[in-house]
N, C-alpha and C positions, 0 to 999 in steps of 0.2 A: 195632547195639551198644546194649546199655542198663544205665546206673547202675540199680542197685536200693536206694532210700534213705526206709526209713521215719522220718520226721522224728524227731528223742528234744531236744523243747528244755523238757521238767517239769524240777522239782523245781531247778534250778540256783539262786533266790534261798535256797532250803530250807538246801540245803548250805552257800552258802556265809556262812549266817548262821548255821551250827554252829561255823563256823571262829574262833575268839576268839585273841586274846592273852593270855596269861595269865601269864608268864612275865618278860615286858621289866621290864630292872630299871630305875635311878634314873638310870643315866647320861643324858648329851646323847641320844645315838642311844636309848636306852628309851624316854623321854619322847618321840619322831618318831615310833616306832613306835606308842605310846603312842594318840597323837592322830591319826594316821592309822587306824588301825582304829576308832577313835571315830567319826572323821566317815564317814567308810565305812558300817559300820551304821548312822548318820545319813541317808545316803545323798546325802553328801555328798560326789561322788567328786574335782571338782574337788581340793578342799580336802587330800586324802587324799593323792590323786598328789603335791599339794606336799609334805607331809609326809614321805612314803614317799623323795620323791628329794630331798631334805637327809639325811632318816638315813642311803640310800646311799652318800652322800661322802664319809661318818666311817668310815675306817680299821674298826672294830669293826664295824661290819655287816659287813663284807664275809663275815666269819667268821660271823654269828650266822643257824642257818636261819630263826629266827621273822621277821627281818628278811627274809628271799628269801621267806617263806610269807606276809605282807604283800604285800608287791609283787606277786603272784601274784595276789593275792586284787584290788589294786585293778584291775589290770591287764585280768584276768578282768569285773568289774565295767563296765570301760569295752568289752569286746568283748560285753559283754549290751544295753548301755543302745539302747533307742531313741532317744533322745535327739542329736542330730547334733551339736551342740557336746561331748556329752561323746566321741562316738564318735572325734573331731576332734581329739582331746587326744594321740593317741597312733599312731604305725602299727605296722600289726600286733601288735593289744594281744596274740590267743590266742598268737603265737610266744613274744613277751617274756615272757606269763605261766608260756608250757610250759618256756624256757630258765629261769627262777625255780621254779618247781618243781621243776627237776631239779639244780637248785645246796642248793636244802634239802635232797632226798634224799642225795646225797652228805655234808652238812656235817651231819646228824642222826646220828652214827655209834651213839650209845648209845639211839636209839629214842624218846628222850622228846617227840616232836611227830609220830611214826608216825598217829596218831589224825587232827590235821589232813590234815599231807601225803596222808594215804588218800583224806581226803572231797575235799580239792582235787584230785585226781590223779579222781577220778570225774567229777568235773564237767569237768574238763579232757578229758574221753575224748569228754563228749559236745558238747562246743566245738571238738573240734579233729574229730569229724564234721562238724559243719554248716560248719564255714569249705572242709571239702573237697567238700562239695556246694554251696557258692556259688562257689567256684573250677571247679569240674568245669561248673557253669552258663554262668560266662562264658570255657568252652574255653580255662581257665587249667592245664593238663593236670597240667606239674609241680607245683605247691604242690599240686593235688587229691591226686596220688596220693601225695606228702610226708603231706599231715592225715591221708588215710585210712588211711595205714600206721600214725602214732602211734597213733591212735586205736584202733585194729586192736590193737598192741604194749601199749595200756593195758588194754584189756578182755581180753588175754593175761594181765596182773599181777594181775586179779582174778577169775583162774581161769574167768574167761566167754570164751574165744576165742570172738568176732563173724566168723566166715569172710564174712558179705556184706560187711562191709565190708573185708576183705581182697580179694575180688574186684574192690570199686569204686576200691581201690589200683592193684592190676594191670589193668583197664580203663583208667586214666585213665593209666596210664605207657603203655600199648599206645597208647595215642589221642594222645599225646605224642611218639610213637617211640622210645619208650626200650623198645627189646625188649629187652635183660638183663633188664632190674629184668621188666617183663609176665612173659616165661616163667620167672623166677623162681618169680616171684608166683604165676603161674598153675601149676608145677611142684605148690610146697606145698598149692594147694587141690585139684587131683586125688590127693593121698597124702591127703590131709582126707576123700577123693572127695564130695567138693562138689558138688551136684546141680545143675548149670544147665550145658544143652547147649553155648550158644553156648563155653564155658571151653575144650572141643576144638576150635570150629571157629574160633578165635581160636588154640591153640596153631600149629593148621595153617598159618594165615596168615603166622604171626610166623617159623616154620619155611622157609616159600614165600618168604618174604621175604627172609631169610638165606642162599636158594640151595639148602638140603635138602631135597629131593624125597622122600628117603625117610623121614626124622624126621616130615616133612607126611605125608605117607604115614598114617604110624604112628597120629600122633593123631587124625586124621580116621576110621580104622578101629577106635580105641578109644571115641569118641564113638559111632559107631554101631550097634557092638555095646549099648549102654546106652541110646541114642535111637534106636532102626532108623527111625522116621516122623520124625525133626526134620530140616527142610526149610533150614535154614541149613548141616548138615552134607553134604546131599543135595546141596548146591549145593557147597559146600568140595571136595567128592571130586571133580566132574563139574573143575572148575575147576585141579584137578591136571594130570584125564588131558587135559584141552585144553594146560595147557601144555608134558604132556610129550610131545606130540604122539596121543595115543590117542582119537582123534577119536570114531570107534565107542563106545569106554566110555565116553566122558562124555556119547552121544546115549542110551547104556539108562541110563545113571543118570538122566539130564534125564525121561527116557520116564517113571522110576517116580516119580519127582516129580509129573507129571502123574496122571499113575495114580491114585496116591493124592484127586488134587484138581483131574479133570479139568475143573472152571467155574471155575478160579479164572483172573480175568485177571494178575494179578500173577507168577502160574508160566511161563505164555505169555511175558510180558514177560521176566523174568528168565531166560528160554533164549535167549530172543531178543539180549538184551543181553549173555551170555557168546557167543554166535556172532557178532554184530555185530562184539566186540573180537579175536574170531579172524580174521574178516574184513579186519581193518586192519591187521595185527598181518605182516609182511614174514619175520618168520624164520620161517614156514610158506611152505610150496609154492602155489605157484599152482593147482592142482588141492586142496588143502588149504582154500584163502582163497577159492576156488568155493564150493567144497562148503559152506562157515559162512557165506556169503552165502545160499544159497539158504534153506537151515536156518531163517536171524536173519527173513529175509522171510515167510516160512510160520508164522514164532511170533510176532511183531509183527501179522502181519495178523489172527492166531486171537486175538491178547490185543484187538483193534479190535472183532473181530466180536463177544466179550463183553462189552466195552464200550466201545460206538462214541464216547465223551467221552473217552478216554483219551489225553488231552493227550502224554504221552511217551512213548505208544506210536505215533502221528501224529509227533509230530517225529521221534521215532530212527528211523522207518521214513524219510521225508524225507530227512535226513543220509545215511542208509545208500547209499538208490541216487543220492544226489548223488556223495559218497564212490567209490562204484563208477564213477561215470564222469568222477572225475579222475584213478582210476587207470588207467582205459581211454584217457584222453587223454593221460596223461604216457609210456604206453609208447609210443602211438602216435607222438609228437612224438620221442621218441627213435627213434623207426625207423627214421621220414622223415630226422633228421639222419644216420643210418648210411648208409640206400639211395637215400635221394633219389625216393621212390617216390611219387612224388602221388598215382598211381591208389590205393596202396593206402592213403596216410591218409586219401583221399575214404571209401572204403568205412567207415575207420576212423570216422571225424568221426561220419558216419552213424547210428554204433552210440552212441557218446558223448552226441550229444545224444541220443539218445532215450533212456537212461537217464538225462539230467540231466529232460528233459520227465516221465519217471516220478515224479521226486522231486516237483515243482512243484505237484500238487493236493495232496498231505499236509500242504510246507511252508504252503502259502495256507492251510489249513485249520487248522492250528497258530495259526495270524498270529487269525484271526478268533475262535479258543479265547480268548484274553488280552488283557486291557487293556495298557496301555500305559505304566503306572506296574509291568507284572509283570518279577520278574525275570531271566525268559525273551524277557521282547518285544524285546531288543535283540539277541537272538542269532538269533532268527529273520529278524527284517529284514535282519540282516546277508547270513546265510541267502540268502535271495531276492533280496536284489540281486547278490550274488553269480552265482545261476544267473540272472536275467532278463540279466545282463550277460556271463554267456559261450554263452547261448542267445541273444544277438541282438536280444530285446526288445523294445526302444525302446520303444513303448509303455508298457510296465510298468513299465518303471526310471523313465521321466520321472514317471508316476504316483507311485513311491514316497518321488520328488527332496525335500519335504521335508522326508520322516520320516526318509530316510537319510541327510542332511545332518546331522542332530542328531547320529550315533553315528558320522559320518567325518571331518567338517571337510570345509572347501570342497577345497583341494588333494587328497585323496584322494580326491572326487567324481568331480573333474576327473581323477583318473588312470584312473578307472574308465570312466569316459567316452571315454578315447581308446584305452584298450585295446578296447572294445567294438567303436569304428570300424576298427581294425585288421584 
């Protein structure tokens, strides 16, 4: 997924030092207004804010738009400043400013301050972008896609519709999970037909998400009709037919994936990791969760052999045939509780560990990839004490005693330890 946000932070001192008072008459509230826009263009904004909120108070602002086009403007003023005291003066100056502008548009009924409110409603379009790409920044999802939608809806009112940032709305409500508002959002920019692939293979998702298999369907086949080579859609269809079970068509779709970019390790990988999660995945057949095991192993190993550093392709190969031999062991413990059959969870055990013994040179090799400050180093130890402790070990696990003490605590050591002697 990608925000697309070419910064627009020109001209906003330009504008908003067109914006005058010109009008405030004699009364108490004139004269606030007055000296607030004074010190303002002074740039004085402290000072201004006080002013601006005493005129607020008086009954007659409430009414007057040059009063809400003030407020705006200082309000505005304080969401520009670098300055951290003045930044400090107020929260969420851009909302307050944009709920102030929209109380003058209403209370302007005969158009005589049309000319400010325009140049402030500009500047406002391009404040209330940047505060949805510093929220979309710190995966603050709703207020992103809140700004980018005003901003979107303001560059609507000056006959410029901005469709990217109508996208970066409906991305950031998708990334949010708010799928109305996305395929809303995302509905109106394909009637736009809006040029960026991922817009179908995001409808598809939010469709797949929803339970619609065939609506997913639909827009997955509309995107690729328009991007036949875009490899995010190539992936969206393959990811359909695995989960409606059409195992075959999502191995030719995966195929032309490859086809297309037979060196690439990241294609390897990412077939590998939709068969991986088919592998895990119980509401397929056991013949089914074979078959995406073998698959996930063959494309994991091919994305290694392209590039043998390929830190998550080493672990998820790792995982995978650990994985594969807890599910080898849990059927088998179930069996033995049905038949009582030792002979045959010996033969069973047999097979178990030596698909956990499989996993054990990938994970150790993972383990030596990354430092120990990485944000993976603590999953892989887990990892492998894990397997050195139900493969018997001793050796390795006492070895690893204490690095894995740091990520278990002592009592879960200790459990681990006496489950192993078991």
């Amino acid at each position: 997924m990608k925000l697309i946000f070419p910064m627009r932070r020109t001209l906003f001192f330009v504008f908003l030092a067109l914006i005058v008072v010109a009008h405030a008459g004699c009364s108490a509230q004139g004269r606030e207004i007055r000296r607030a826009d004074s010190n303002l263009n002074r740039g004085n904004v402290q000072a201004a804010l006080e002013h601006i909120t005493e005129a607020m108070e008086m009954e007659e602002a409430q009414n007057d738009p040059e009063a809400w086009i003030v407020k705006s403007r200082v309000y505005m003023e304080i969401a520009l400043s670098e300055d951290p005291e003045i930044r400090a003066l107020a929260e969420n100056p851009v909302s307050v400013a944009d709920e102030a502008l929209k109380r003058a548009e209403e209370l302007d009924e005969e158009g005589v301050h049309v000319l400010d409110i325009q140049q402030a409603l500009l500047v406002m379009s391009e404040l209330t972008f940047n505060e949805g790409v510093e929220a979309y920044q710190a995966e603050d999802w709703g207020p992103a896609s809140d700004y980018f939608l005003r901003s979107y809806k303001l560059s609507e009112s000056f006959e410029s519709p901005d469709t990217t940032t109508l996208y970066n709305a409906a991305l950031s409500a998708e990334l949010g999970h708010d799928y109305d508002r996305a395929m809303d959002l995302y509905l109106q920019l394909r009637d736009m037909e809006y040029d960026e692939p991922f817009l179908y293979s995001s409808m598809s998702s939010i469709a797949m998400f929803q339970g619609d298999t065939l609506d997913a369907t639909k827009y997955v086949q509309e995107g690729r009709e328009l991007y036949p080579d875009d490899l995010d859609l190539i992936f969206a269809e393959a990811n359909i037919h695995i989960f409606t079970g059409d195992v075959e068509q999502a191995r030719d779709v995966l195929d032309l994936a490859i086809e297309k970019d037979p060196e690439n390790p990241n294609l390897y990988f990412a077939f590998g990791a939709n068969y991986d999660r088919m592998a895990q995945d119980t509401m397929y057949s056991r013949e089914e969760r074979d078959f995406a095991y073998e698959e996930a192993v063959q494309a994991y190993e091919k994305a290694i052999e392209l590039k043998p550093d390929y830190f998550d392709a080493i672990y998820n190969l790792g995982v995978l045939h650990f994985n594969r031999g807890i599910g080898i062991f849990e059927a088998a413990d179930e069996r033995l509780r049905e038949t009582h059959d030792f002979a045959q969870y010996e033969e069973d055990a047999e097979e178990f560990r030596e698909v956990w013994l499989e996993a054990q040179p990938y994970l150790e090799q993972a383990k030596e990839m990354i430092d120990e400050d990485d944000p993976s180093y603590e999953t892989v130890i887990i990892s492998l004490v894990e397997l050195y402790a139900r493969t018997e070990q001793t050796e390795k696990l006492q070895e690893m005693e204490e690095i894995y003490m740091r990520y278990f605590g002592e009592e879960e050591v200790e459990q681990i330890q006496e489950q192993q002697q078991q």
